[in-house]
C-alpha positions as CSV (number, residue, x, y, z in Angstrom):
1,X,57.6,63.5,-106.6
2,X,58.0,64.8,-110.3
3,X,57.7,68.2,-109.9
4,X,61.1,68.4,-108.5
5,X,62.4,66.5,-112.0
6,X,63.2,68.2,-115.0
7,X,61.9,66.5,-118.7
8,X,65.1,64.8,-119.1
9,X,65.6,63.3,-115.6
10,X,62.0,62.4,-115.8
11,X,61.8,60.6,-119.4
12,X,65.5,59.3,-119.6
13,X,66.1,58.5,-116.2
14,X,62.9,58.0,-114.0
15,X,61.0,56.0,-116.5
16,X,63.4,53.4,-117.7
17,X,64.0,52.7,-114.2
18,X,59.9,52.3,-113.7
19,X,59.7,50.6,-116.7
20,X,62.5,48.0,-115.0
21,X,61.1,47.7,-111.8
22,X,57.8,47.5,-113.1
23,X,57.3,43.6,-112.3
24,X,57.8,43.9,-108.7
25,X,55.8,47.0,-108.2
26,X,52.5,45.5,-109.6
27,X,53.7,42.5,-107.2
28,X,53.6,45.2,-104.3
29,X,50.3,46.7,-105.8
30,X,48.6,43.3,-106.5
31,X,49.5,41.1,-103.8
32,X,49.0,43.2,-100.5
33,X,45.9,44.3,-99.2
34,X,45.5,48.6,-99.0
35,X,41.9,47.7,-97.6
36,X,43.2,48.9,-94.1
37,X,45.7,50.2,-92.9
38,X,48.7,47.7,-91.8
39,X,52.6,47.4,-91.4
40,X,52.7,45.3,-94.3
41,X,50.8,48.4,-96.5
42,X,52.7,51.2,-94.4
43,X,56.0,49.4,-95.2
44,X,55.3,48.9,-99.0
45,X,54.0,52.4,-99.1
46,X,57.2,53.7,-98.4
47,X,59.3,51.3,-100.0
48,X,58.1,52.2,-103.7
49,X,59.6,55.6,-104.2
50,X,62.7,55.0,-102.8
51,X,62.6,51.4,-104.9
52,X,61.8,53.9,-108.0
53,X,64.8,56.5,-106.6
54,X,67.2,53.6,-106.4
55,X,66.2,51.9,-109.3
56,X,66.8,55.5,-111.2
57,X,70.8,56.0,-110.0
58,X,71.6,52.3,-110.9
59,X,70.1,52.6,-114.3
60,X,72.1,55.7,-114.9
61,X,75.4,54.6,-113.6
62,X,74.9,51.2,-115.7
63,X,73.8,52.9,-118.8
64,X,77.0,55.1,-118.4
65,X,79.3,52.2,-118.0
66,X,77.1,50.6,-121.4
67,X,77.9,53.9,-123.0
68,X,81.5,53.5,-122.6
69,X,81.1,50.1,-124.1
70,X,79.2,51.1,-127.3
71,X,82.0,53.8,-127.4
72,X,85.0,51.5,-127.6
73,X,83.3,49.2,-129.9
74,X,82.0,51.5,-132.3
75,X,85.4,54.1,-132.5
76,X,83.4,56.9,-130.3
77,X,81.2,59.4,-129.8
78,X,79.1,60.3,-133.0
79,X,79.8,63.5,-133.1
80,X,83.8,62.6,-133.1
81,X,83.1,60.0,-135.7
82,X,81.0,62.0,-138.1
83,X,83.8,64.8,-138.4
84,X,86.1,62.8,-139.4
85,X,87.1,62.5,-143.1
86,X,86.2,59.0,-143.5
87,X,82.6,58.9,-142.3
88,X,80.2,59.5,-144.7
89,X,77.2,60.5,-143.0
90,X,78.0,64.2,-144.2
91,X,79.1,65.5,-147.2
92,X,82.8,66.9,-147.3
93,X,81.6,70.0,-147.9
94,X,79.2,70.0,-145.2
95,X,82.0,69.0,-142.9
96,X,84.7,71.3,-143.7
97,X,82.2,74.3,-142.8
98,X,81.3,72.6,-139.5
99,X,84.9,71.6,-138.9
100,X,85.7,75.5,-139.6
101,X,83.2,76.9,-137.4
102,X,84.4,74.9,-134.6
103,X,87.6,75.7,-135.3
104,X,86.4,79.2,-134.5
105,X,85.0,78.5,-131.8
106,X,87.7,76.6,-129.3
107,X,90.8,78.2,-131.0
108,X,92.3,75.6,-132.8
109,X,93.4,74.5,-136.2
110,X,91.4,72.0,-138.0
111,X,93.7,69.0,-138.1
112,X,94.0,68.1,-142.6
113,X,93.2,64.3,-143.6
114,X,96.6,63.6,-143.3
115,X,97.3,65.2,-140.1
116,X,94.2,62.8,-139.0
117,X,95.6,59.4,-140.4
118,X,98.7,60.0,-139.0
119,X,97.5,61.0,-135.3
120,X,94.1,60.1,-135.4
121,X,93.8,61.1,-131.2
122,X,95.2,64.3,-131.7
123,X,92.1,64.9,-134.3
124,X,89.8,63.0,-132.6
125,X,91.1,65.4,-129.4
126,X,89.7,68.4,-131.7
127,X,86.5,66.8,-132.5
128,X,85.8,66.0,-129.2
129,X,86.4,69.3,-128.1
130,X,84.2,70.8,-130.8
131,X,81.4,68.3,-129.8
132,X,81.9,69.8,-126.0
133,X,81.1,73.4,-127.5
134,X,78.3,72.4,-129.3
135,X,76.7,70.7,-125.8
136,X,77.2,73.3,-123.7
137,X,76.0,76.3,-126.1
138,X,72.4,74.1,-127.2
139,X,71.1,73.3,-123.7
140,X,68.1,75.4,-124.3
141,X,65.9,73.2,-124.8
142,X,63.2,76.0,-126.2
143,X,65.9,76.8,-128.9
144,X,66.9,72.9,-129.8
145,X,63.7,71.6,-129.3
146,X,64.9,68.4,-131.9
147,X,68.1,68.1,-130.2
148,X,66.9,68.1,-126.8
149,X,64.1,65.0,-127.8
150,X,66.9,62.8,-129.5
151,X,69.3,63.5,-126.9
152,X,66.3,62.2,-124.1
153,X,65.2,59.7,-127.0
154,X,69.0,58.0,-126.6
155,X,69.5,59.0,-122.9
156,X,66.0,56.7,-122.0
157,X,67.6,53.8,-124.6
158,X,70.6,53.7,-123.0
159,X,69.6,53.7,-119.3
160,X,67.1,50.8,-120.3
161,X,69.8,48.8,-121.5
162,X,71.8,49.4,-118.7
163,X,69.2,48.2,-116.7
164,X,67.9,44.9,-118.6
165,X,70.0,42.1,-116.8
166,X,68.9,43.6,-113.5
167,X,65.4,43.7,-114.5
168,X,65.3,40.3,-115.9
169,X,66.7,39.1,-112.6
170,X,64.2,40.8,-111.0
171,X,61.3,39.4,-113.1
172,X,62.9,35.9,-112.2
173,X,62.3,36.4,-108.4
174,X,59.3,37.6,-109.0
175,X,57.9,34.5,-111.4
176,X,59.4,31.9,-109.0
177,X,58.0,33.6,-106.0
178,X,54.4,33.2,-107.8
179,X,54.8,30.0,-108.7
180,X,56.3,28.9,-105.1
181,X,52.9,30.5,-103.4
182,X,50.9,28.7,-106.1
183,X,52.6,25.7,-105.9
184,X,52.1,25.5,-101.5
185,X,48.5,26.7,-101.9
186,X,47.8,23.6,-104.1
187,X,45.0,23.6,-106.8
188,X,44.8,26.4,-109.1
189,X,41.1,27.9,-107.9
190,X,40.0,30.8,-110.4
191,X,37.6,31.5,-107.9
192,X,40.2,32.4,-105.2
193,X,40.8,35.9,-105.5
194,X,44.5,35.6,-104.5
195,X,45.0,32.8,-106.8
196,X,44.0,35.3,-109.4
197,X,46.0,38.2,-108.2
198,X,48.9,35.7,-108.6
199,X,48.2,34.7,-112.1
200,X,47.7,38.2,-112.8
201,X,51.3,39.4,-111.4
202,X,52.5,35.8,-113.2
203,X,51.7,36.5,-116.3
204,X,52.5,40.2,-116.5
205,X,56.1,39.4,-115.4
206,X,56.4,36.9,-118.7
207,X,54.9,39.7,-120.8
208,X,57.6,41.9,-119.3
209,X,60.6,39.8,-119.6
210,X,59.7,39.0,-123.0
211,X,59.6,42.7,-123.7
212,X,63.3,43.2,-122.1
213,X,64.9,40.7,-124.6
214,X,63.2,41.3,-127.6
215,X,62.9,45.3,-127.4
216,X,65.6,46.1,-125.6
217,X,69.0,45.8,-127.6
218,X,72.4,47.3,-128.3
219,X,71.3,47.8,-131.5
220,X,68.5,50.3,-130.2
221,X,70.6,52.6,-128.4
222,X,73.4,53.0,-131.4
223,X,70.6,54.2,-133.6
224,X,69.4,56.5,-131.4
225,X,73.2,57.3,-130.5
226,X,74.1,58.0,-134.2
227,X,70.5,60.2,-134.4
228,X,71.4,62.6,-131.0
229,X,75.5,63.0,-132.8
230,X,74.2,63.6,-136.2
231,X,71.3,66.3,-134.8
232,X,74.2,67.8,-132.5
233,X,76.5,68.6,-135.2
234,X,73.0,70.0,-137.3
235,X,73.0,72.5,-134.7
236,X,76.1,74.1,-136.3
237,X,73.5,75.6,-138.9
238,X,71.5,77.7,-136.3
239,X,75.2,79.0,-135.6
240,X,76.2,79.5,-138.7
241,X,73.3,81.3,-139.8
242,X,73.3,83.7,-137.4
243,X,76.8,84.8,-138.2
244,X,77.5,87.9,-140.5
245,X,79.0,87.2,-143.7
246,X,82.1,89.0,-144.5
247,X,82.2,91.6,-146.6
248,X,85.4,92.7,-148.4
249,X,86.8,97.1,-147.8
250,X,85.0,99.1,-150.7
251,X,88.1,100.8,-152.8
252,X,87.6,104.5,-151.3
253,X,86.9,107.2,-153.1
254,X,88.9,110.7,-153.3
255,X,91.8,111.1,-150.2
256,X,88.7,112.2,-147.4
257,X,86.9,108.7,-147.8
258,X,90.5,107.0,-147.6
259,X,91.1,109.2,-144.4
260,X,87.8,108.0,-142.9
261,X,88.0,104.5,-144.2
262,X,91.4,104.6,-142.3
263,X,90.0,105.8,-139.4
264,X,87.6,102.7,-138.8
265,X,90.2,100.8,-139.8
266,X,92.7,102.0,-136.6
267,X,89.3,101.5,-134.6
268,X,88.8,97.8,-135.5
């Protein structure tokens, strides 16, 4: 099942949805007998990978919607916000050279500070379009090894958060379906192996639910949100570097070097 997954899919996608639906699959591990073979074991058998599957598209699709949300309330993408010329995670300096590169890149002016407070969605339009180059040209992995962890780091963050009310609803039905099978059976007898199979799935529902509130917060995925935008703009130094300075035409000497520097200059 995880072969066909690549790292991302698998650590910010498949595992926050795992880690969600956690609660019910010990239930399903715990609670029903894989002594011999039955309908009950063939059903369940078959049931936890497409629970996993299904767990892992609502996570994304709520994590996206959550990722909207954080958006709106915290005026945008990182990468947008840290360009501008009022955020201060980067120097000025620092920012003009990224802001120039980019400029380089999509083929477009760089919008002044006034230009910005005056139409800050037109600038914000630029940055957003610079952040889109920078994505598309550092998808290797192998080459933005950094990038590639923070941006899985955030993606597993958000998808968990997206998926927290869910889960907690789900831990619910599973505590009160314990307790309503502990409750008809009567006295609690730790002698019973069901009994303690119930405790067992019982209390590692609380554990989990604690878990989800306490761990699991807003708060969480901004960091790691500001982390991934503040790496992806980094990534403007391997660019950078790689570029070759510009060196200004040597004065020619004697009318045959003028000729020839002509020449190359009528073949650039």
């Amino acid at each position: 099942m995880f072969k066909v997954l690549d790292a991302y899919s698998l650590k910010a996608r498949l595992f926050p949805a795992l880690l969600a639906v956690i609660p019910a699959l010990a239930a399903l591990a715990i609670l029903i007998s894989w002594n011999r073979f039955s309908l009950t074991s063939g059903i369940a058998t078959t049931a936890i990978p497409l629970l996993v599957f299904a767990a892992a598209d609502i996570a994304r699709r709520l994590g996206k919607r959550l990722e909207e949300q954080i958006y709106h309330e915290s005026g945008g993408k990182p990468s947008v916000a840290m360009l501008r010329y009022s955020d201060q995670t980067f120097d000025a300096a620092t920012k003009a050279q990224y802001r120039a590169f980019l400029s380089s890149k999509i083929g477009q002016p760089v919008p002044s500070e006034q230009e910005e407070k005056d139409n800050p969605k037109a600038a914000d339009a630029f940055y957003e379009r610079g952040g889109g180059w920078l994505r598309e040209n550092t998808r290797n992995t192998n080459k933005f090894p950094v990038l590639s962890s923070e941006n899985t780091t955030y993606g597993f963050r958000r998808n968990l958060l997206g998926s927290k009310w869910p889960a907690l609803g789900l831990n619910a039905v599973v505590v009160l379906l314990c307790l309503f099978i502990l409750y008809r059976k009567g006295a609690i007898d730790t002698d019973d192996d069901a009994t303690i199979r119930l405790l067992i799935v019982l209390a590692f529902a609380v554990i989990h639910a604690l878990y989800m509130v306490f761990a699991v917060s807003k708060q969480s995925v901004i960091d790691a949100w500001r982390t991934y935008g503040r790496q992806l703009l980094l990534s403007c130094e391997a660019f950078i570097g790689k570029e070759k300075p510009f060196r200004p035409p040597t004065k020619p000497r004697g009318g045959r070097a003028q000729s020839s520097g002509q020449e190359r200059a009528n073949e650039l």
